[in-house]
C-alpha positions as CSV (number, residue, x, y, z in Angstrom):
1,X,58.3,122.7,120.0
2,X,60.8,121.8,117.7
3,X,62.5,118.3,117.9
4,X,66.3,118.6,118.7
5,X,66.7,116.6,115.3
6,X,64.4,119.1,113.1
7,X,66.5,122.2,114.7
8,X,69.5,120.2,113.6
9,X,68.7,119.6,110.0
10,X,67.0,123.5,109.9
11,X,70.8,124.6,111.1
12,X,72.3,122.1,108.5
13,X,70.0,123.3,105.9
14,X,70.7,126.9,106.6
15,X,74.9,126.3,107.2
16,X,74.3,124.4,103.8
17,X,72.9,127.2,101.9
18,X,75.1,129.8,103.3
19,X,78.5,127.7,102.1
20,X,77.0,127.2,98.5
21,X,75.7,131.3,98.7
22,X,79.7,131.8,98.9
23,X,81.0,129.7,96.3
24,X,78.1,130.2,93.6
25,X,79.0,133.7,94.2
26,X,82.6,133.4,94.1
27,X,83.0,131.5,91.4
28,X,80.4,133.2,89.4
29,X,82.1,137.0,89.9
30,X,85.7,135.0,88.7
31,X,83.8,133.0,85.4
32,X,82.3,136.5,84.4
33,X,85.4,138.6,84.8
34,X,87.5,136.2,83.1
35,X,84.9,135.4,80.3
36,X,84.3,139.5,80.0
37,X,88.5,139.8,79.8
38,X,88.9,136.6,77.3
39,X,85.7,138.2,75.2
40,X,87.1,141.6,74.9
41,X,90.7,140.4,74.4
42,X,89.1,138.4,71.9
43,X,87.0,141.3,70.0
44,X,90.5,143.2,70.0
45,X,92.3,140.8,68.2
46,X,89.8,140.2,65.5
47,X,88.8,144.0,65.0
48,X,92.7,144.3,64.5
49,X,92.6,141.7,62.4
50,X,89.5,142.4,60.4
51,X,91.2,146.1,59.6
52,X,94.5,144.4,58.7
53,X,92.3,142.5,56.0
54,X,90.1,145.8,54.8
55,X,93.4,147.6,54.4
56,X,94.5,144.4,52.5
57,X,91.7,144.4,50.2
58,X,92.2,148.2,49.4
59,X,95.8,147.5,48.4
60,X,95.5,144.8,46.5
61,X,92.4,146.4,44.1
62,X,94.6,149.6,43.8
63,X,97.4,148.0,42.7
64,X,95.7,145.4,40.7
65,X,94.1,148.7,38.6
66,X,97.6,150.4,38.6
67,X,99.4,147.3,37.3
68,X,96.4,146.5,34.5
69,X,98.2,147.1,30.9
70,X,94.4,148.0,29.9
71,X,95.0,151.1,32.0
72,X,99.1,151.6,31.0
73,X,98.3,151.6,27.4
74,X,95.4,154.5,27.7
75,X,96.2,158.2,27.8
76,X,95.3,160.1,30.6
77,X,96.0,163.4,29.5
78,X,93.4,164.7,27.8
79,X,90.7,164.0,30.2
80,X,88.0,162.3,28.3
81,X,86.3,159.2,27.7
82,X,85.0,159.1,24.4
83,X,87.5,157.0,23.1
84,X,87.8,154.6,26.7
85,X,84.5,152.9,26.5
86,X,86.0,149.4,27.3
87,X,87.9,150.4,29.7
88,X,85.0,151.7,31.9
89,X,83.1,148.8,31.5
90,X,86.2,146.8,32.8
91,X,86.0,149.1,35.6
92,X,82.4,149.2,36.1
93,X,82.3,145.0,36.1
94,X,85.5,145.8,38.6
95,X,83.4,147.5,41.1
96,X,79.9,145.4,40.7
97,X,82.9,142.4,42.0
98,X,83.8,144.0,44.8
99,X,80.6,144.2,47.4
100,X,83.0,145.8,50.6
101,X,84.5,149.1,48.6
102,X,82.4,151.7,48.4
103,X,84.4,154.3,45.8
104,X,86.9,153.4,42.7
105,X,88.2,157.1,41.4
106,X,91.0,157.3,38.7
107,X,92.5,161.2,39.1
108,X,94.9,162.1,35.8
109,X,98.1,164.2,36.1
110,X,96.0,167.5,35.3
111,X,93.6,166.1,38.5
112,X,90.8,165.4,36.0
113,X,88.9,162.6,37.3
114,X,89.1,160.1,34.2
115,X,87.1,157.5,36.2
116,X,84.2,157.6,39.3
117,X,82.4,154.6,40.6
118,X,79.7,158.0,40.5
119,X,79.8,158.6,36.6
120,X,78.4,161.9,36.8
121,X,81.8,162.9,38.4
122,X,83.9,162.0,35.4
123,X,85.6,164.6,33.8
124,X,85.4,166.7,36.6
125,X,88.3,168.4,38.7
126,X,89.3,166.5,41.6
127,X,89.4,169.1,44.2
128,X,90.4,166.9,47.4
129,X,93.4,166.1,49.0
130,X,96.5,165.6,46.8
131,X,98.2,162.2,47.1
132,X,102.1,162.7,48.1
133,X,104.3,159.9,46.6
134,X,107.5,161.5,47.7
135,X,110.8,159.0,49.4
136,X,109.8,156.8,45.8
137,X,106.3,155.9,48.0
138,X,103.9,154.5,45.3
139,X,101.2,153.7,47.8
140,X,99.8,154.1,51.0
141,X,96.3,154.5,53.2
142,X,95.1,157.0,55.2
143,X,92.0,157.9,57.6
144,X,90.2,161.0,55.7
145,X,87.2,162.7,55.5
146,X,85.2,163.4,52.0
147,X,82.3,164.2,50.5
148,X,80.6,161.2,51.5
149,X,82.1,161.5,55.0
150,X,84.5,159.7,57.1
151,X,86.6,156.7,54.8
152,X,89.5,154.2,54.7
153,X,91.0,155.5,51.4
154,X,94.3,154.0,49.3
155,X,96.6,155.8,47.2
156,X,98.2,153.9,44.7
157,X,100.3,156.1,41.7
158,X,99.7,155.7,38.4
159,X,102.7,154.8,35.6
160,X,102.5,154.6,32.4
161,X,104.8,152.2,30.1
162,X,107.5,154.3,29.8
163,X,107.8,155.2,33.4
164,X,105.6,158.5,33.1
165,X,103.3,159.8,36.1
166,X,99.8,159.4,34.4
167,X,98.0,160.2,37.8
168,X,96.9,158.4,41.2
169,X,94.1,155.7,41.6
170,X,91.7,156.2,45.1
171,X,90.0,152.9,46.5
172,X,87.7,154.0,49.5
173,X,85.7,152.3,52.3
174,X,83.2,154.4,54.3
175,X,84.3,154.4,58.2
176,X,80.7,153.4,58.8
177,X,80.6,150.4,56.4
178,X,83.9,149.5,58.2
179,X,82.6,149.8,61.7
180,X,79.5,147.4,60.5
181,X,81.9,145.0,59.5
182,X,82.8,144.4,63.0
183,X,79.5,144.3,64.2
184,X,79.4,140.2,63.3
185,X,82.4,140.3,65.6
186,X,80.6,141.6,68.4
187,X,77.7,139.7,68.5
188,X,79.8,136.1,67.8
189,X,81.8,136.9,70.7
190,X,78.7,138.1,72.9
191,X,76.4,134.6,72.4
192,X,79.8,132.9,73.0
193,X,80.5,134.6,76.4
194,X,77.0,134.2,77.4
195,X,77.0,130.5,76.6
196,X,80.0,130.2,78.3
197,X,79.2,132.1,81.8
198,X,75.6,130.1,81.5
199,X,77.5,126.7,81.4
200,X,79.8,127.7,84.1
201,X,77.2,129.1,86.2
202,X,75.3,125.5,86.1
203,X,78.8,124.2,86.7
204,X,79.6,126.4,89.9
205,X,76.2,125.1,90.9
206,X,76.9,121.8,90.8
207,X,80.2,121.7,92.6
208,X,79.4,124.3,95.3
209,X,76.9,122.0,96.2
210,X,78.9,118.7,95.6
211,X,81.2,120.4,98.1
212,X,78.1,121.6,100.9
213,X,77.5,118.0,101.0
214,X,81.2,117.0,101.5
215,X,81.1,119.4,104.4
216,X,78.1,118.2,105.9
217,X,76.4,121.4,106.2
218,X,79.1,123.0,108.1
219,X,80.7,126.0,108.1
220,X,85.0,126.2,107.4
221,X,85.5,127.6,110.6
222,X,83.1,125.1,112.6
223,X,85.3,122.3,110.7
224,X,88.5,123.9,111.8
225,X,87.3,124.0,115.4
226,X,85.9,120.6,115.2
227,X,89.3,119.1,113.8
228,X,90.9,120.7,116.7
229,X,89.0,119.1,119.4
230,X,88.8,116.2,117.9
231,X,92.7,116.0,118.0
232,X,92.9,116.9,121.9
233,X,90.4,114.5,122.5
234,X,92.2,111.8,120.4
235,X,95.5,113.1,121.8
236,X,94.4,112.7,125.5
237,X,93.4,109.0,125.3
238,X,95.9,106.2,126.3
239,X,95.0,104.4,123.7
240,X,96.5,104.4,120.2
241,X,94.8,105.6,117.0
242,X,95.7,105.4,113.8
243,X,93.9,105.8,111.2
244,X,94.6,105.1,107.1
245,X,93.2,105.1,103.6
246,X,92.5,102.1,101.6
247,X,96.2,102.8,99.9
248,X,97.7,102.4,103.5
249,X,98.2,106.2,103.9
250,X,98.2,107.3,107.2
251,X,95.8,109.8,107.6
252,X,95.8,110.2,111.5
253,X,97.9,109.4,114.3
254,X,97.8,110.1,118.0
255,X,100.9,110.4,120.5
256,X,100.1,107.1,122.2
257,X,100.3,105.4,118.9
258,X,103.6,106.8,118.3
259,X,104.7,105.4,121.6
260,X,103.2,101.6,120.9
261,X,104.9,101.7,117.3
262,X,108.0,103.6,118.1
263,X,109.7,102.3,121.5
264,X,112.2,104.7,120.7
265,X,110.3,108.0,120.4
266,X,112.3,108.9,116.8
267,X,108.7,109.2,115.0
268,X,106.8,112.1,115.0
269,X,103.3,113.0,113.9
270,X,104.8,115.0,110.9
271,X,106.6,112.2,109.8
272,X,104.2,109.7,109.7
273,X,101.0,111.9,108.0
274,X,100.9,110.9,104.6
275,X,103.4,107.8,104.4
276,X,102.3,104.4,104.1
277,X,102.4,102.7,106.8
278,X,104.2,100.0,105.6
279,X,107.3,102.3,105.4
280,X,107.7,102.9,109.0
281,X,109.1,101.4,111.8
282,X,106.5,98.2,113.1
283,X,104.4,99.4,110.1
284,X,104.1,96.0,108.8
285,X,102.4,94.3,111.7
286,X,99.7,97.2,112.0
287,X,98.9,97.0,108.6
288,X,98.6,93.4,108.8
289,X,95.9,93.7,111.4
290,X,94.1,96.3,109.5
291,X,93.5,94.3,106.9
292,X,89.7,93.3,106.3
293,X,86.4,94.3,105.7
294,X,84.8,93.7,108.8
295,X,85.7,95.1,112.5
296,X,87.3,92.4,114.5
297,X,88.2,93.4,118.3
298,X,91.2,92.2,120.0
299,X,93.5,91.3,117.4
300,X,96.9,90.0,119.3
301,X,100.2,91.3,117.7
302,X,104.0,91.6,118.7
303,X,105.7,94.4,117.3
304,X,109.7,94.3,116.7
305,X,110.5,95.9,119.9
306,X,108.5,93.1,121.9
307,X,105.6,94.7,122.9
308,X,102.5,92.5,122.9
309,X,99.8,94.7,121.0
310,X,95.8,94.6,120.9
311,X,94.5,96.4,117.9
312,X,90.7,96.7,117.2
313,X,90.2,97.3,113.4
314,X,87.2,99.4,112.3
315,X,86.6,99.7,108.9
316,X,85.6,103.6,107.6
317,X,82.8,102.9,104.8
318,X,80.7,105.4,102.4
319,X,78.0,104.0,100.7
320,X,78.8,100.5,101.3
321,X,82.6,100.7,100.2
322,X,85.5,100.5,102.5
323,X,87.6,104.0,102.1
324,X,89.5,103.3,105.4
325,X,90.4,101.7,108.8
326,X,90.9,102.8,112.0
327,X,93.1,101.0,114.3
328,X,93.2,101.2,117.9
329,X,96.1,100.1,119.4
330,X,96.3,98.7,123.4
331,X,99.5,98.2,124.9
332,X,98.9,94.6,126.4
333,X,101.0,94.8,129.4
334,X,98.6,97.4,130.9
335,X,95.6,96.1,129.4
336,X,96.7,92.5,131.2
337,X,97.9,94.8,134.6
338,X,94.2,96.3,134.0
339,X,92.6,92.4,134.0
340,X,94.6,91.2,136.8
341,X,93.4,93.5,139.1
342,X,89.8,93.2,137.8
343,X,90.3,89.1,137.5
344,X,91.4,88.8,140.9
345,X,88.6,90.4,142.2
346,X,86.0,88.5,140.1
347,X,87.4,84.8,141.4
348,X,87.7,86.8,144.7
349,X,83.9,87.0,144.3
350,X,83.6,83.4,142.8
351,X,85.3,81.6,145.8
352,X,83.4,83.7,148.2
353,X,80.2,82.4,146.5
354,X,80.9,78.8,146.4
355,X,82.3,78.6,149.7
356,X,78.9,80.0,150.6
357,X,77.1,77.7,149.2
358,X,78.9,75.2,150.6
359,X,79.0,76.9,154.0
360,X,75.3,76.5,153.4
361,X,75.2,72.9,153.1
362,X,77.0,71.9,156.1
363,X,74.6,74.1,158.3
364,X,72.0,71.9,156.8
365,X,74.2,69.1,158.2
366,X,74.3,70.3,161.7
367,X,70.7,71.9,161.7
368,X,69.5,68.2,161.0
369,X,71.8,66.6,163.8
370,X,70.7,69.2,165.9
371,X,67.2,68.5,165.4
372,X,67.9,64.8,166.1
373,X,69.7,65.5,169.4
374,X,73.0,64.1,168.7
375,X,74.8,67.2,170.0
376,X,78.1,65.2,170.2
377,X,78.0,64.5,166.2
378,X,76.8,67.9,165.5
379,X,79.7,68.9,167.7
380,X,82.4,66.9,166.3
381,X,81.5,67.6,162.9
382,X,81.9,71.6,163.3
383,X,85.3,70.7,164.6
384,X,86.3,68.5,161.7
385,X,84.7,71.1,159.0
386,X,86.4,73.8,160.5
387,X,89.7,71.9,160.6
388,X,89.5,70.7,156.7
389,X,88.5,74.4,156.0
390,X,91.3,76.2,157.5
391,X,93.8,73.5,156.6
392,X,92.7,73.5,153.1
393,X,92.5,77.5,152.8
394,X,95.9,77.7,155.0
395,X,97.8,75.5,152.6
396,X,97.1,77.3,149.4
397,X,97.4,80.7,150.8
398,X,101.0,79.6,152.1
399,X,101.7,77.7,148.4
400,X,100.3,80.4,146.3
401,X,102.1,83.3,146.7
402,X,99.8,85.6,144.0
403,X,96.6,86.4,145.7
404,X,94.2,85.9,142.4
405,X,95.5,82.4,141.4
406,X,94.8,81.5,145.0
407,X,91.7,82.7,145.1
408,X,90.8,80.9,142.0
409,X,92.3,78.0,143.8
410,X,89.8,78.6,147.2
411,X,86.6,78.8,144.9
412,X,87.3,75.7,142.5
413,X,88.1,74.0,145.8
414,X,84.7,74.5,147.2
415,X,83.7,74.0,143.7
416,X,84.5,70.5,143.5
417,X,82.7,69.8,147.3
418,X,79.5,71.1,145.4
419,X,80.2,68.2,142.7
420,X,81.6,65.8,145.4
421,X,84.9,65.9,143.7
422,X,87.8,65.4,145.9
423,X,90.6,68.1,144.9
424,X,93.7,67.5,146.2
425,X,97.0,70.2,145.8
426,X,100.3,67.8,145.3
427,X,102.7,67.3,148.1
428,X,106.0,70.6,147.2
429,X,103.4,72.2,145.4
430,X,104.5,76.4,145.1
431,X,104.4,79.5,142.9
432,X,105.9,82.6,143.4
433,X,105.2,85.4,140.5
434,X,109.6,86.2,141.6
435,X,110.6,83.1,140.4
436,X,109.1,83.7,136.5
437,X,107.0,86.9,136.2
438,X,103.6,85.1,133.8
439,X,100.7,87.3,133.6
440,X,98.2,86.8,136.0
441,X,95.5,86.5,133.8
442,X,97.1,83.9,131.7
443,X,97.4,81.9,134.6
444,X,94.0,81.9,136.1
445,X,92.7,81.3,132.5
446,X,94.8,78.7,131.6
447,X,94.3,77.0,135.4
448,X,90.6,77.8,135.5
449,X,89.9,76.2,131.9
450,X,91.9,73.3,132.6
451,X,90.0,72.6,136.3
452,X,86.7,73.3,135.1
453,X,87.4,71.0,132.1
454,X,88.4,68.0,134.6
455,X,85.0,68.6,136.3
456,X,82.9,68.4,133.2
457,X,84.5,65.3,132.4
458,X,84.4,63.2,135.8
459,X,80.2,65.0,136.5
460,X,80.1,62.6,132.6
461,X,81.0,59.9,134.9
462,X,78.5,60.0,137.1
463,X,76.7,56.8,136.5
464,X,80.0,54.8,136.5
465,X,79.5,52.5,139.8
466,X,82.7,53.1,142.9
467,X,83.9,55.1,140.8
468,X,86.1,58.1,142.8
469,X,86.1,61.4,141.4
470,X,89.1,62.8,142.1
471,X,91.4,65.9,140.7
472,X,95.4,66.1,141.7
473,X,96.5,69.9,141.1
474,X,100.2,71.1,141.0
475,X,101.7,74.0,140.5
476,X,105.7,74.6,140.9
477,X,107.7,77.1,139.9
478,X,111.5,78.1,140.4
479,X,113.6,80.9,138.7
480,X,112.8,81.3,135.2
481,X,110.3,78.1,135.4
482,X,106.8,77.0,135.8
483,X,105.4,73.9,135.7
484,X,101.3,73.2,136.2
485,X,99.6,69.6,136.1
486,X,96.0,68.8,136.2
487,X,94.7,65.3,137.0
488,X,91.3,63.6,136.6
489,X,89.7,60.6,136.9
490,X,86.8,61.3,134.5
491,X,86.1,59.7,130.8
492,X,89.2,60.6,128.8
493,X,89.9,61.4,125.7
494,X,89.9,58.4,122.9
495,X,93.0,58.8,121.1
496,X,91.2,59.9,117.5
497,X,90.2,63.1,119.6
498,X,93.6,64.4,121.2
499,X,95.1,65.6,118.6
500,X,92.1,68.3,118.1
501,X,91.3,69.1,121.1
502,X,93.3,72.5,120.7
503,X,91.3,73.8,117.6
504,X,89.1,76.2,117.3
505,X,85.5,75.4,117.8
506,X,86.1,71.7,118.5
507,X,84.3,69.8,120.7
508,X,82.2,66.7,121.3
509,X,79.7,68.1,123.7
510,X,77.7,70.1,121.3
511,X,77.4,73.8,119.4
512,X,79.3,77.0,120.3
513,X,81.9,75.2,122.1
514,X,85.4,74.3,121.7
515,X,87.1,77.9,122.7
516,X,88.4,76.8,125.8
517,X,91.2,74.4,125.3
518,X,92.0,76.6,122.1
519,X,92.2,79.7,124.3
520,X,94.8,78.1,126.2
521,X,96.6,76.5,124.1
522,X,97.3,80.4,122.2
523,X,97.9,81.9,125.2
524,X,100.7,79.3,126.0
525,X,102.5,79.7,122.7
526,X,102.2,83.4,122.9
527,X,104.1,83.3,126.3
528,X,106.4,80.3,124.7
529,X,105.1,77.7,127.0
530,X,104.1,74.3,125.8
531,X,101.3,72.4,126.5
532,X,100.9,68.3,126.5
533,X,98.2,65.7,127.0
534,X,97.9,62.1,127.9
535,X,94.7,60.0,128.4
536,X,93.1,57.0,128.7
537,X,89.7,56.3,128.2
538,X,87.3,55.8,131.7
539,X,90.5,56.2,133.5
540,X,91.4,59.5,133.1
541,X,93.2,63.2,131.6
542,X,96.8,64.8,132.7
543,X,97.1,68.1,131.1
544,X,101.3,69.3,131.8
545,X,101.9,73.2,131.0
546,X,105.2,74.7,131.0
547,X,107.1,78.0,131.2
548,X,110.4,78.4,130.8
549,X,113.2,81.6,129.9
């Protein structure tokens, strides 16, 4: 059996030679007809213009014999020769000059032929037609037939000095010696329309299959159905798409797009095909974020109208060059709406695992008093665990009122019993997500960094002697402001060090750290919070974060 990508390429191959069949063939029936038209226009022209020149040549040599005062000054009338030997031989040397006329013939008034290219006709009676130079006509040429056959012959009348008719001089040019005249013609025009149609053959053969490869083998009609699926597909997605050319033309661009650029639904996708994107509305900011040779996910943006924006740029390449981007565009309130719901479950799933574990532990405890018989200790102790436990869980739940932060809150507590941390929630400690409406997901980022932080730094602290490990959390919030505080007794932070803290890939504990505190410090600006730090070294850290309208 064939493989799937053999029948693929056979299909492609086939599709391929089927497109360049039609264009070879196409473009070879439109080169021949219009070579064939331009060739025979072309013979028509000079056949014209090579008769215009024989008809030329016959006038000129009879009326250069008519005008010759050698020929004025003889007479005509007596019909002989005798006494006209130079003017024959100026006649004779006349013809031997003139390789394309066939017959010179001087006819008197009496129609004596007083001179014939043929000598054996002088003297003779010229029996053929008569000339007529009626309407004061001195010359003209006609089509005739003689004794040689068909001929191009002049008539040009003869005068003598004192105006006198002396007779009629004949200049001819057999038809056939014409007709091979224009046989150079012919065959120029023929080896120049056959170069021509064989150099635009191996052109047509070029681009027909320059242009099967631009197609990739498929047919016009597949293409067409192809864009059109593509563009429900790309049309039924929530997110944007946009697409451009390395001049910033927009090439493609999807209703959801239109709706993340355009809050106010003027834009269409006719208007926007073929502009720059830097000409429309919130243009500037896309194209910003398209900028780059490499695809970079998750690029944070606020267009004019407000609207936080994700954009993940992919660069279009051929043969290594960049000839495009394609930007997909995420409308951050739903993408955060998407992460709350999938972050609330996750430290849902984090608090129910450490509380397990620690759950664990104390049955260890009471399994060993147990075993030692002291029932009342073992007894007591259940009670005094299941009081901390419900007081501590019953507290944040009625202080948190947003069910992911406290769930973050219930697993970092149980969190810090693994790491024998005490965690304490201040005294007025509250939130409620009606009093200043911050993304979930910012919170429990910012909260969970900030926590998990603390802990690193007191578990440094370990081998510090009566030393307690202790972390003081508050959260409060009233309308239109948050405040958050998080308090450790671990190392701190020596004073050279606080001012860095916030970049981007610092950190003192080793490679491929450093995100965290950076991380939360954007997210803070982005929301227009502000963030502050105070520390003392093996005393402790107080990070302060604050929302406000």
């Amino acid at each position: 059996m064939l493989k799937r990508k053999d029948i693929l390429h056979n299909n492609s191959k086939s599709s391929l030679t089927k497109i360049q069949r039609k264009i070879s063939t196409t473009q070879i029936i439109l080169i021949v007809s219009l070579s064939l038209i331009l060739a025979v226009v072309g013979i028509i022209i000079n056949i014209r213009f090579q008769r215009e020149r024989i008809d030329k040549n016959l006038q000129n040599i009879a009326e250069t014999i008519a005008t010759s005062p050698i020929l004025k000054d003889n007479n005509f009338q007596n019909g002989t020769a005798n006494e006209q030997e130079s003017l024959m031989d100026y006649l004779d040397s006349l013809k031997k000059s003139i390789s394309d006329i066939d017959v010179i013939s001087i006819v008197n008034s009496n129609n004596t032929r007083f001179y014939h290219t043929n000598h054996t006709l002088i003297g003779t009676i010229y029996d053929g037609e008569t000339p007529n130079f009626s309407s004061n006509k001195t010359f003209y040429i006609v089509n005739t037939n003689g004794p040689s056959g068909a001929q191009r012959r002049a008539y040009s009348a003869l005068y003598g000095s004192d105006g006198q008719y002396l007779g009629f001089i004949m200049v001819i040019i057999l038809t056939e010696h014409v007709n091979a005249s224009f046989t150079p013609i012919l065959i120029t025009y023929s080896i120049i329309t056959f170069m021509v149609i064989f150099v635009e053959i191996l052109i047509s053969s070029y681009l027909s299959k320059n242009i099967k490869q631009r197609l990739l083998g498929y047919e016009p009609d597949t293409i067409s159905a192809m864009y059109l699926v593509r563009d429900n597909i790309l049309e039924s997605l929530e997110e944007g798409i946009i697409a451009i050319d390395k001049n910033g033309k927009v090439l493609f661009v999807n209703s959801s797009a239109i709706t993340i650029l355009d809050k106010e639904k003027t834009l269409t996708v006719n208007n926007l095909i073929g502009k720059s994107i830097t000409q429309i509305s919130n243009g500037m900011v896309i194209s910003q974020a398209l900028k780059g040779e490499e695809k970079e996910l998750n690029i944070h943006e606020q267009n004019s109208d407000g609207i936080d924006v994700l954009i993940d740029r992919i660069p279009i390449k051929n043969d290594g060059e960049t000839v495009g981007t394609i930007g997909i565009l995420h409308n951050r309130a739903e993408y955060t709406k998407l992460m709350e719901d999938l972050s609330g479950t996750r430290y849902l799933v984090d608090s129910m695992r450490a509380n397990n574990h620690d759950f664990t532990n104390k049955l260890h405890v009471i399994l060993g008093l147990i075993q030692m018989e002291m029932y009342e200790q073992a007894t007591s102790y259940i009670e005094n665990i299941t009081i901390v436990q419900r007081a501590t869980i019953s507290k944040i739940m009625n202080t948190i009122n947003e069910p992911a932060l406290a769930a973050l809150l219930i697993g970092k507590t149980a969190r810090a019993s693994e790491l024998n941390v005490k965690f304490t929630l201040r005294e007025s400690s509250y939130y409620s997500n009606a009093d200043m409406a911050l993304p979930t997901e910012v919170l429990i980022t910012v909260i969970g960094n900030l926590i998990e932080n603390a802990f690193e730094s007191m578990n440094e602290k370990e081998n510090v002697a009566d030393t307690q490990k202790e972390l003081l959390f508050g959260i409060y919030s009233k309308p239109n402001a948050v405040l958050i505080t998080v308090d450790d007794t671990g190392l701190g932070i020596p004073p050279e060090n606080i001012k860095r803290i916030f970049e981007n890939g610092y950190s003192t504990k080793g490679k491929n750290r450093g995100t965290g505190l950076y991380q939360v410090k954007t997210m803070v600006d982005n929301l227009g919070g502000q963030i502050t730090v105070e520390s003392q070294e093996n005393v402790g850290t107080s990070f302060s974060v604050s929302f406000s309208k």
